[in-house]
C-alpha positions as CSV (number, residue, x, y, z in Angstrom):
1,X,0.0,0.0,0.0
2,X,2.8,2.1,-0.2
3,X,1.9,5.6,-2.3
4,X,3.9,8.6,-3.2
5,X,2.8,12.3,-2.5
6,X,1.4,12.9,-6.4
7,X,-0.9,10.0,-6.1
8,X,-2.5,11.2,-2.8
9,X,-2.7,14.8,-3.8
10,X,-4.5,13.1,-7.2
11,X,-6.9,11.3,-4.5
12,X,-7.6,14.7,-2.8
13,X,-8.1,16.1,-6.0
14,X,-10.8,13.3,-6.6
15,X,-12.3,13.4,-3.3
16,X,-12.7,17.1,-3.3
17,X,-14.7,17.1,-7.2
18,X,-16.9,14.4,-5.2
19,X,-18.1,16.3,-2.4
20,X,-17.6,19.7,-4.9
21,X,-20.5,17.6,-7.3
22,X,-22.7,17.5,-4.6
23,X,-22.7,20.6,-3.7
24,X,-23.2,21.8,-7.5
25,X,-26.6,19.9,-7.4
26,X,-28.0,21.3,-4.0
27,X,-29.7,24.6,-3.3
28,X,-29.4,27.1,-1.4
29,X,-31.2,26.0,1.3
30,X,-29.8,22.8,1.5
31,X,-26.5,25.1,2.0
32,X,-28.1,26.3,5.1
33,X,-29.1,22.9,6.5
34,X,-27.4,22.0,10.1
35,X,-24.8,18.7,9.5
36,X,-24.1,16.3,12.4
37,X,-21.4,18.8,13.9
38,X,-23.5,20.8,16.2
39,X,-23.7,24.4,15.1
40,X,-22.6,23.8,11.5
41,X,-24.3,23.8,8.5
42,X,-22.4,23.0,4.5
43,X,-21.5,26.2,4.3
44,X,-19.6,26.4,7.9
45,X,-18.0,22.9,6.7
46,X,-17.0,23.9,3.4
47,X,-15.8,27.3,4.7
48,X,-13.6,25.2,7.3
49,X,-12.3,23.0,4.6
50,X,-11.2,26.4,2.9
51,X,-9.6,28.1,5.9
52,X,-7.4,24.8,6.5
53,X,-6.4,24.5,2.9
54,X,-5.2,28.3,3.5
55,X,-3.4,27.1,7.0
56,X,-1.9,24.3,5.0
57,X,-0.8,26.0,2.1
58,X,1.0,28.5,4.5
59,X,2.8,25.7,5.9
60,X,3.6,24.0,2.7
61,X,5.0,27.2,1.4
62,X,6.8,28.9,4.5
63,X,8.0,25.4,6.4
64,X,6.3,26.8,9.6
65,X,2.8,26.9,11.2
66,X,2.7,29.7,13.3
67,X,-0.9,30.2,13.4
68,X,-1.7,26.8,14.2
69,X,0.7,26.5,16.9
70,X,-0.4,30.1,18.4
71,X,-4.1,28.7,18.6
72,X,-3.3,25.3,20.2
73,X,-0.9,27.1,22.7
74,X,-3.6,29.2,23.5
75,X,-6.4,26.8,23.2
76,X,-8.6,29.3,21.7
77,X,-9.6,27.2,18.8
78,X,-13.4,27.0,19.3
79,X,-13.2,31.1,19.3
80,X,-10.4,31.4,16.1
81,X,-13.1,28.4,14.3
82,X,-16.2,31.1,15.1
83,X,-14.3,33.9,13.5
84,X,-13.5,32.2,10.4
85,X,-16.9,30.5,10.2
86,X,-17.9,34.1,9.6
87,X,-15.9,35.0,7.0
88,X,-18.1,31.7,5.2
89,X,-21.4,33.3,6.4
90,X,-21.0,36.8,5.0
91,X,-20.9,34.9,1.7
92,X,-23.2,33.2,-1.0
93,X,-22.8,29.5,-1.2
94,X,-21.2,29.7,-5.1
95,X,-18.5,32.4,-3.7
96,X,-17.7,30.0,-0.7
97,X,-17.7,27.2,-3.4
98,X,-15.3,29.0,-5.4
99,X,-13.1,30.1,-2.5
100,X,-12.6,26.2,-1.5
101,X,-12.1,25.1,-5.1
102,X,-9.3,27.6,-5.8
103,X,-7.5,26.4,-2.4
104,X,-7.6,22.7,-3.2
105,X,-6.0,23.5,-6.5
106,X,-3.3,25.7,-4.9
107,X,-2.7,23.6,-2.3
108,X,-2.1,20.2,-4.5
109,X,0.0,22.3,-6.6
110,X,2.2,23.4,-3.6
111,X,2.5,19.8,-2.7
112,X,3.4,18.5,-5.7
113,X,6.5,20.8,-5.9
114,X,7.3,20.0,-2.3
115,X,10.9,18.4,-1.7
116,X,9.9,15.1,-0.5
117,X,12.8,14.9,2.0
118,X,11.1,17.7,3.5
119,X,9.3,17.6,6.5
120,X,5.6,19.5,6.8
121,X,4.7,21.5,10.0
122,X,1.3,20.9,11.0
123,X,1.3,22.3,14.4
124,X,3.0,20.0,16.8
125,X,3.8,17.4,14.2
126,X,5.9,17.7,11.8
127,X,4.8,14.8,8.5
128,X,6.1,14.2,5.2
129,X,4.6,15.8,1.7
130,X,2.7,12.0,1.1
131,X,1.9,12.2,5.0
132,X,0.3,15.8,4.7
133,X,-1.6,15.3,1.4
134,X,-3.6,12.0,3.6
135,X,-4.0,14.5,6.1
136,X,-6.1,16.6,3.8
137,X,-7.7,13.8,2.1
138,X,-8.9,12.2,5.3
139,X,-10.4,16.3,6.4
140,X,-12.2,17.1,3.0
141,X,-13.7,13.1,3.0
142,X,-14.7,13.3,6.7
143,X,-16.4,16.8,6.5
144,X,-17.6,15.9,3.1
145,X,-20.0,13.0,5.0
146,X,-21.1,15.8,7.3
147,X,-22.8,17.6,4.1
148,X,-23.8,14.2,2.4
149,X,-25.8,13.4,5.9
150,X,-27.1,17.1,6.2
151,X,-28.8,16.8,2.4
152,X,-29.7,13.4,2.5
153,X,-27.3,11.9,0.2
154,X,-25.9,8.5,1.3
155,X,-21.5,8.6,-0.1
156,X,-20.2,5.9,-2.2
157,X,-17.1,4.5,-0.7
158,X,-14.3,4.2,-2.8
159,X,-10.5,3.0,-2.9
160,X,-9.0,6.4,-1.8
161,X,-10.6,5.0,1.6
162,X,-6.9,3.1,1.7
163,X,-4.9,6.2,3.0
164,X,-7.7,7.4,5.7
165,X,-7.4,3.6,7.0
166,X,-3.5,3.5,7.0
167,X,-3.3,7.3,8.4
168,X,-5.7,5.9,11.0
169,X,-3.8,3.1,12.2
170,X,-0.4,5.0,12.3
171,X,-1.9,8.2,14.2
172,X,-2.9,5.5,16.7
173,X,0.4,6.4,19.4
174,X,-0.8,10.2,18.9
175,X,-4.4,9.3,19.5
176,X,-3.1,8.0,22.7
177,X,-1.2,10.5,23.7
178,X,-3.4,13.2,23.0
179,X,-5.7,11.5,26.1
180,X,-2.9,11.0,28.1
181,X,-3.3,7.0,27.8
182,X,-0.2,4.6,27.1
183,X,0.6,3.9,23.7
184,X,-1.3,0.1,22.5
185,X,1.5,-2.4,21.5
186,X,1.0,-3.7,17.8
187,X,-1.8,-3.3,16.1
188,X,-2.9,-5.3,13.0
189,X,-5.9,-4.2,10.9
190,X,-8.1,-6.9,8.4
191,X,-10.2,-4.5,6.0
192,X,-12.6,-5.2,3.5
193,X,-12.1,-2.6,0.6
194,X,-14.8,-1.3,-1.6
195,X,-13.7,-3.4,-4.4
196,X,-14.0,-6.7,-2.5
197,X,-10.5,-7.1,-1.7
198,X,-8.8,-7.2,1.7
199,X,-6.8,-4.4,3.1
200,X,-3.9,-5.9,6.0
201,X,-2.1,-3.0,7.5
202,X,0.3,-4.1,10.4
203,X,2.1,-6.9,11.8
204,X,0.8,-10.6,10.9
205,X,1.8,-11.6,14.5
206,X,0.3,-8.2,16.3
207,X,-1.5,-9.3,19.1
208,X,-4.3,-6.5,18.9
209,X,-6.3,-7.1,15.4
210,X,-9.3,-5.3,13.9
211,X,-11.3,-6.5,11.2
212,X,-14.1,-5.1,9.5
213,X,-15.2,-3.0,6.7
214,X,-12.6,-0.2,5.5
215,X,-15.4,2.6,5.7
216,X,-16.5,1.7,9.0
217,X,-12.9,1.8,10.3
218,X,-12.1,5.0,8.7
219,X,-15.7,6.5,10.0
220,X,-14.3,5.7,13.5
221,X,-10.9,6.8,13.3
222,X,-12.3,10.3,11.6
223,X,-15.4,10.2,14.6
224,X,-18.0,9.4,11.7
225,X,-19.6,6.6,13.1
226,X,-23.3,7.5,13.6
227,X,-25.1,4.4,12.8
228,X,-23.4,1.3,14.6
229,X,-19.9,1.2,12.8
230,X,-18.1,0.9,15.6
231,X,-20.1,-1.7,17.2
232,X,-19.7,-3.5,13.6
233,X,-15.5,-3.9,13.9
234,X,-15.2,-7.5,15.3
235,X,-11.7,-7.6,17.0
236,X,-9.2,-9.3,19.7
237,X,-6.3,-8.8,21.5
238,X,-5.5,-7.0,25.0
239,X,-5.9,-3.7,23.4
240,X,-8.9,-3.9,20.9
241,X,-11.5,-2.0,23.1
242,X,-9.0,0.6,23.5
243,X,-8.3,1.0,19.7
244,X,-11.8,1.7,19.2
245,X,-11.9,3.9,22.0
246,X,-9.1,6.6,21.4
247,X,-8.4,6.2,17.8
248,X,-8.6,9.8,15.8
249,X,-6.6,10.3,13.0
250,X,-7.0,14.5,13.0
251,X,-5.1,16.9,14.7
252,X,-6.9,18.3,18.4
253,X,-5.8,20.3,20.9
């Protein structure tokens, strides 16, 4: 399953014309309809998606992330979210459409000419270019399922679902540490892919295995899972509840 940077960023670039299709065919008011997040609506989601493309771009560009880091450190992120929110609400839905758009491209072409030995700031973490474009992949596909839900529309999964699963078991020692809990020991995954195959990630011998359906594991590790996915991942091993527990494969304060 290894992958280089160009053909993630060509995944983000597909993931982003799916959810950016969607939103072509709704109306306004669908614009305005509340997602699962509490509070938001699309147009708060896709407006997010376009603020963190700008944030990423910055860091792609520059090497550093000082606005990131200056909002962890002061753990004002729900206030800096509110203010940006607005900037999305004092437009029209095609304007906020058109903002997002024009920062996917930007940001894929930044990656693209990214040194590859080159490591990306993303606030306390530092990943490569293939490492960051999955990070932006696994945002735009996870917020994209907030607007699906919101209109109605039930996604497709499809094989891009392979870097959200992989970024979800390797974020697992963050995803620990983030709650203060010890690190699991191995972990071995068992997916079933959306074209019928079977995904293995991990250690044949790790004690700790999950298997299950690939978009019910990355709807867990992304905090997706609103109608029984968790409870559908059969698993073993002295640190299996705990996996399913803690796992988050997005940045948090």
């Amino acid at each position: 399953m290894a992958t280089s940077a160009g053909e993630v960023v060509s995944d983000f670039l597909a993931e982003s014309e799916t959810l950016e299709a969607l939103l072509r065919g709704i109306d306004e008011a669908q614009w305005m309809a509340p997602t699962p997040a509490s509070g938001w609506d699309v147009r708060d989601s896709v407006t997010h998606l376009a603020v963190s493309n700008e944030h990423a771009l910055d860091c792609v560009v520059t090497g550093k992330s000082d606005v990131i880091d200056q909002v962890l450190s002061s753990g004002s992120v729900a206030e800096y979210e509110g203010a940006h929110l607005e900037r999305g609400r004092h437009s029209v839905p095609s304007e906020v459409l058109q903002w997002w758009r024009a920062t996917n491209l930007a940001l894929a072409d930044a990656i693209r000419a990214a040194d590859p030995q080159t490591r990306i700031p993303w606030g306390p973490v530092a990943m490569s270019a293939t490492s960051f474009a999955t990070a932006r992949l696994m945002e735009t596909w996870a917020h994209g399922l907030d607007c699906f839900a919101a209109v109605g529309v039930v996604p497709r999964d499809t094989m891009r679902l392979r870097h959200i699963a992989r970024l979800g078991w390797r974020t697992l020692g963050y995803a620990f540490a983030v709650r203060g809990v010890d690190p699991p020991g191995p972990v071995r995954l068992g997916l079933d892919a959306p074209d019928g195959t079977t995904w293995r990630i991990g250690e044949e011998d790790a004690p700790t295995w999950i298997a299950g359906s690939a978009g019910d594991w990355c709807r867990v590790v992304t905090h997706r899972d609103r109608a029984g996915e968790r409870e559908a991942l059969r698993g073993g091993g002295p640190d299996y509840a705990a996996v399913l527990r803690n796992a988050q494969a997005y940045l948090s304060a």
